[in-house]
N, C-alpha and C positions, 0 to 999 in steps of 0.2 A: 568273259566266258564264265558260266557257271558249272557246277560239277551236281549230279544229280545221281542217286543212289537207288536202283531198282527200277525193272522195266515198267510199272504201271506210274511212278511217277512222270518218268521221261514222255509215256504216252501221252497221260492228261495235256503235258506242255507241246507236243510237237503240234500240236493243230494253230498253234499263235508263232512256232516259234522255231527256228531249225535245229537237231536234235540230236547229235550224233555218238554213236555207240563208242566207247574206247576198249578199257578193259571189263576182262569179270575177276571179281577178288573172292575170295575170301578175309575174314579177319579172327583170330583164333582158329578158333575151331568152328566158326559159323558155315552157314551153307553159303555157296557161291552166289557171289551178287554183280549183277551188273552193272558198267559206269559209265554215264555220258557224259555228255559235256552239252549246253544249252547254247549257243552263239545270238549273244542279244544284240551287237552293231556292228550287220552287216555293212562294210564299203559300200555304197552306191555302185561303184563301177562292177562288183563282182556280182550282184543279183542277176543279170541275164542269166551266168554261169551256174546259178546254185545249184539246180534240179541235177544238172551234170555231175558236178562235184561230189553235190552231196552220194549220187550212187555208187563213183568213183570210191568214196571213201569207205560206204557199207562193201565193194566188193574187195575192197585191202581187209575188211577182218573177217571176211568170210575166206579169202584166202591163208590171211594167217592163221585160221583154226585148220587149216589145211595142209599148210606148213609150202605152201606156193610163195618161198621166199623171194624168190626173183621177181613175181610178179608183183609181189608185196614191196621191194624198192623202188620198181617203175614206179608205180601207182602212188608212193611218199614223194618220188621226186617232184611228181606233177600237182600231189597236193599240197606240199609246204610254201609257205609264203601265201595261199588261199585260207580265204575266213580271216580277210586282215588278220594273218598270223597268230591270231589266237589256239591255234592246235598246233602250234610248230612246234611247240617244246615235247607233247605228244608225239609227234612224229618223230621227232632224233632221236626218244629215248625209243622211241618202237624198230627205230633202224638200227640202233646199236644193238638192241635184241635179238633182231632176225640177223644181223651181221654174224654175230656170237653163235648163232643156231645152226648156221651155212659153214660154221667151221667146224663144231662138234654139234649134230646131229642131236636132238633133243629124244631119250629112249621112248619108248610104246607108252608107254603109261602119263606121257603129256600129253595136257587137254589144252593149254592155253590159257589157264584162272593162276592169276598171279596172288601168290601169299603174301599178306600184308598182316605184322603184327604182330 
């Protein structure tokens, strides 16, 4: 798995390659940037699966900018261990997140762009 910095770069690659959104950062004081993650060896056995998956996992971050916690653990339970486990380490630290979120409620003024730096 590679990590990829900015939606027009992700774009260019998703036509060769499956492409999936994580977070949005910041670093300093820069604007918010988006981050994916590029999956270059897919399992054999999971390709039927990917079209699925892969929607599966864009509607977990559309729910977490939503703050649809619970639906956001279903949807990690079902996608960890998927993409020969290359996004699982993604996934636990995004569950202990929203875990942390479900106990103290993150105030009004959270977007979902994690500060890095």
């Amino acid at each position: 798995m590679n990590i990829i910095f900015g939606t027009r770069e992700a774009q260019q690659l998703s036509d060769k390659y499956i492409v999936l959104e994580l977070d949005t950062v910041t670093i300093r004081d820069s604007a918010p940037v988006p981050v994916y993650c590029l999956i270059e060896n897919m399992p054999l056995d999971e390709l039927s699966k990917a079209e699925n998956f892969k929607k599966l996992h864009a509607e977990l971050m559309e729910n977490y900018r939503n703050r649809n916690w619970d639906f956001c653990l279903q949807a990690i339970n079902h996608l960890i261990g998927f993409w020969g486990n290359q996004v699982d380490s993604f996934y636990e630290v995004l569950s202990t997140r929203i875990t942390g979120y479900k106990e103290t409620e993150p105030d009004e003024s959270w977007t979902g762009i994690i500060p890095k730096g």
